[in-house]
N, C-alpha and C positions, 0 to 999 in steps of 0.2 A: 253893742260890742262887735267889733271886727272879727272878722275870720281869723282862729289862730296860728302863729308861725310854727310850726314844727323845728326849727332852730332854734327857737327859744325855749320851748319845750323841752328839747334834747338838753339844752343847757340850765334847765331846773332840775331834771334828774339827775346829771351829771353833779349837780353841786347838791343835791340831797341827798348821794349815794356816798358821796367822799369826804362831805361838812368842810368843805375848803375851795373858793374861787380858783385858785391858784392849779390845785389838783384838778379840778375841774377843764378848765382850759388845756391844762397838758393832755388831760386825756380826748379833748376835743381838737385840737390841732391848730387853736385861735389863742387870741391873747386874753388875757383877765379882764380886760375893760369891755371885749368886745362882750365877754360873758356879764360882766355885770350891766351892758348896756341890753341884752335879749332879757334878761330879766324882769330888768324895768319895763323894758315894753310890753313885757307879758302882765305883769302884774297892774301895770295900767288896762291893759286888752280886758284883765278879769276881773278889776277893779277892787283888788283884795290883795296885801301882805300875804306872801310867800314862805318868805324866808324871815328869819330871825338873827341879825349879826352879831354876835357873843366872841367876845375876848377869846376863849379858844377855839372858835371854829364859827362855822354857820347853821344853824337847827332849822330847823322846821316849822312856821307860826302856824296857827290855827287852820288856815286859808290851807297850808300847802301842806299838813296831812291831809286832808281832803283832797285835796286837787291830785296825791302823788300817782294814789293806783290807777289812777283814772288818765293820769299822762303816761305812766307807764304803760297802760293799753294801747292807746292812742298810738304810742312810738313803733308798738311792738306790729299792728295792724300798718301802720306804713310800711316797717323794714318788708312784713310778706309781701307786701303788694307790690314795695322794688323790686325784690328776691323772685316774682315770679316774671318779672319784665326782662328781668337783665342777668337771668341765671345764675342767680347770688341763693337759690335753693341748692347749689351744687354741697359737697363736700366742704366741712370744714378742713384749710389746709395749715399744718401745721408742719414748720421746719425741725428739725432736729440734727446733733450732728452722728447720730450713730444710734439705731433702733436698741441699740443693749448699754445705752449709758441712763445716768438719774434722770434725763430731760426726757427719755421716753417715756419710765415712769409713772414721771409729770402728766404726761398726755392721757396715759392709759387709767388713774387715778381720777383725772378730770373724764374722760372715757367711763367710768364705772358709776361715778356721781351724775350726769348730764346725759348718761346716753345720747350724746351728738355724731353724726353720720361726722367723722374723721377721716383723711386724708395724712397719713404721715409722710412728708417728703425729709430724703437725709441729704446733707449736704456738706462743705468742706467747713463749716463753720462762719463765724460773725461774718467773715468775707465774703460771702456768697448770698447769707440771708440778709444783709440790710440792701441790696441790689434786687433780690426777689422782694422786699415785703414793701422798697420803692414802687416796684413795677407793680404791685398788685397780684404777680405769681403766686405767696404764700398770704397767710390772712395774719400768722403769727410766728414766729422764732422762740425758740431758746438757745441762750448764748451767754457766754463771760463779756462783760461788756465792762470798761472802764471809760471814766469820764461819759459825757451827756454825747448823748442821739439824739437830738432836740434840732441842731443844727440841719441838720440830715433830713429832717421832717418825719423822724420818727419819735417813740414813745417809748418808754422802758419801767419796768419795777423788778424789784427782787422778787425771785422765784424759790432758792432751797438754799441752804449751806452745804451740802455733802461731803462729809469726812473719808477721812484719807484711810486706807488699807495696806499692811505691807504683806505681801505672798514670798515667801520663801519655797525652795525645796525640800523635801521631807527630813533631808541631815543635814540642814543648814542648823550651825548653832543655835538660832531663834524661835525652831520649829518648837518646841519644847516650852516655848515662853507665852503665858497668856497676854502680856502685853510687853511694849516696850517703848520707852521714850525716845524725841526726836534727836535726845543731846546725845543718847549710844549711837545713835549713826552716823554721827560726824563723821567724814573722811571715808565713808560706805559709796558704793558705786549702785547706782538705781537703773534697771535695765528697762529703757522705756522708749521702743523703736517705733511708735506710732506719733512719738511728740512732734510733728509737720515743722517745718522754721515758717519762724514769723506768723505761729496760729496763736489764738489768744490762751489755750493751753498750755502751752510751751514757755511759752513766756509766762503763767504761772509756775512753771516748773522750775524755772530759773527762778524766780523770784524764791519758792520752796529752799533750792542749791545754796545762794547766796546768804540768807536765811540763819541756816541749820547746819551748812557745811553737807551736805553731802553730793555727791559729785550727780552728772546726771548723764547716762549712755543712751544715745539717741541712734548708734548704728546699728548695721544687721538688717535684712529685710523685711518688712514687717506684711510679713503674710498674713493675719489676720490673727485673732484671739485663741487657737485652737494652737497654732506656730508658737506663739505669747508664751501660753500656758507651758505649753512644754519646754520651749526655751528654758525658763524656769527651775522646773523640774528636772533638767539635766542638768546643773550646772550648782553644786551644794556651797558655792561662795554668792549665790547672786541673791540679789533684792529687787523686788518693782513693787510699785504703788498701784493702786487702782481705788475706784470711789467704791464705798461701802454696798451702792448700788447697782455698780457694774455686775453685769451678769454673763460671767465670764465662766467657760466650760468647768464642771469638777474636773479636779485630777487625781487619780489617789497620791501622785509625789507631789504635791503643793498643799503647802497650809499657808492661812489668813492667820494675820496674830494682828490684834489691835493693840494702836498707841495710844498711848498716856498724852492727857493735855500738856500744852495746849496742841491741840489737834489741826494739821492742815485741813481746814476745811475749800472746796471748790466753789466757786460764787457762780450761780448759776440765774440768769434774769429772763423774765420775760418780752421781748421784745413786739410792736406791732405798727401799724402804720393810721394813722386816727383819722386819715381821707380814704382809708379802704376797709372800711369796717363789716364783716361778717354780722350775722345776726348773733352767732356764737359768740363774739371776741368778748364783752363785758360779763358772760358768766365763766368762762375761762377767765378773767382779770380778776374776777371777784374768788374765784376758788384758788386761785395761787396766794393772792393777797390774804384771804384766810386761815390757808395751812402753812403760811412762813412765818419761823422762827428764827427774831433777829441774832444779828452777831452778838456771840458775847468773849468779850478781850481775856476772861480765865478758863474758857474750854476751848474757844478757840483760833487759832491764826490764819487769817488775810493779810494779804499782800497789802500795803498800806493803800494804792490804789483805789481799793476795791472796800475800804472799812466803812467811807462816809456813805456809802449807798445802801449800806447794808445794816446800818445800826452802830458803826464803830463811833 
């Protein structure tokens, strides 16, 4: 028996982790063939069935529960021995667009589960992080992503749903209401002076307008969440939205009133680069992929865009 390729390895795990060639490959940054071609030569290399090909998916034979933990060591004793050559021991970095939105969260929940040395970098959004997580600046993003990043030589899965919040001021008619539906808002002005033009936010929000009818106010200076809040709070005809997770200052003149389905939910993905892989990035891929909850079409509404990635 030959010395083993560690390409080929990577791509046994890869497809034992995901039960799909196909997923496999994307998360490897090569094509399906070239993955079912490392395999074959590993399993020639070992002289034993791997894998098992099953109408829905790919298992596991005999040969490759055995073989898995033992490649998963293998992989993992590489990664440190690059990680100490090429100071891939550094910080995991992680993009986000705003340390107080659901993608921080994200980070800080994968943070609590993993205890992994994190780097938060925040940045203007998908525009800036598929350019960082190209160049190898970031190791992973979270971002509204429509359509595929495959082109780009990036990678993506869905990350959260997060529902929509309306904040009123305290004698705003609504204050009083525990919930309320999206169709009372029709023809309502949404004061939301942080929506960037041309961010992939914004362009949810308009998609929200068009939607539902309600109109969306993008001016005003947007001095930050504390300006927000209070804006708000002084003005008893105004509405803004923010995610369920935004952690956005108290104020005693502003109340949260939740809507009735079907609920805007925010599509939120995980983004990364499969030729610049942290030693982190697959237990971060696996903990998102675990704690997401697909779309569902009666609690709530995406932008049609954004439905086939997400479960729709």
């Amino acid at each position: 028996m030959g010395e083993l390729d560690l390409g080929a390895v990577r791509a046994f795990v890869a497809v034992a982790e995901s039960g799909h060639f196909g997923e496999a490959a994307t998360r490897l940054g090569i094509t399906q063939q070239a993955v079912s071609k490392r395999i074959a030569r590993l399993e020639s290399d070992l002289g034993t069935t791997l894998l098992s090909r099953l109408r829905p998916g790919t298992g596991l034979a005999t040969g490759g529960r055995v073989f898995l933990p033992h490649a998963r060591a293998l992989l993992a004793a590489a990664d440190r021995a690059t990680a100490a050559l090429t100071g891939r021991g550094q910080p995991f970095r992680v993009d986000v667009l705003d340390t107080r939105l659901a993608s921080a969260e994200l980070v800080r929940a994968f943070y609590a589960e993993a205890g992994v040395d994190i780097d938060v970098v925040t940045s203007t959004g998908l525009r800036a992080s598929r350019g960082a997580l190209r160049t190898g600046a970031v190791d992973a993003a979270f971002a509204r992503v429509t359509g595929s990043v495959a082109a780009e030589g990036l990678a993506s899965t869905p990350a959260h749903l997060e529902p929509t919040l309306v904040i009123v001021a305290a004698g705003h008619p609504l204050a009083g209401r525990g919930r309320v539906g999206m169709a009372e808002l029709a023809g309502a002005t949404a004061w939301m002076p942080g929506n960037a033009p041309n961010s992939e936010w914004a362009e949810f929000w308009d998609e929200v307008s068009a939607d539902f009818g309600v109109r969306i106010d993008t001016t005003g200076p947007n001095f930050g969440y504390e300006h927000f809040v209070g804006g708000v709070a002084a003005d008893p005809d105004r509405i803004a939205f923010i995610g369920e997770q935004c952690r956005v200052p108290d104020h005693p003149g502003v109340v949260r009133v939740a809507l009735d389905p079907p609920v805007p939910h925010y599509p939120w993905s995980l983004l990364w680069n499969p030729r610049h892989r942290h030693t982190a990035l697959p237990a971060l891929i696996g903990h998102v992929r675990a704690g997401f909850t697909p779309y569902d079409p009666a609690r709530m509404w995406l932008p049609a865009a954004d439905r086939a990635a997400f479960g729709g």
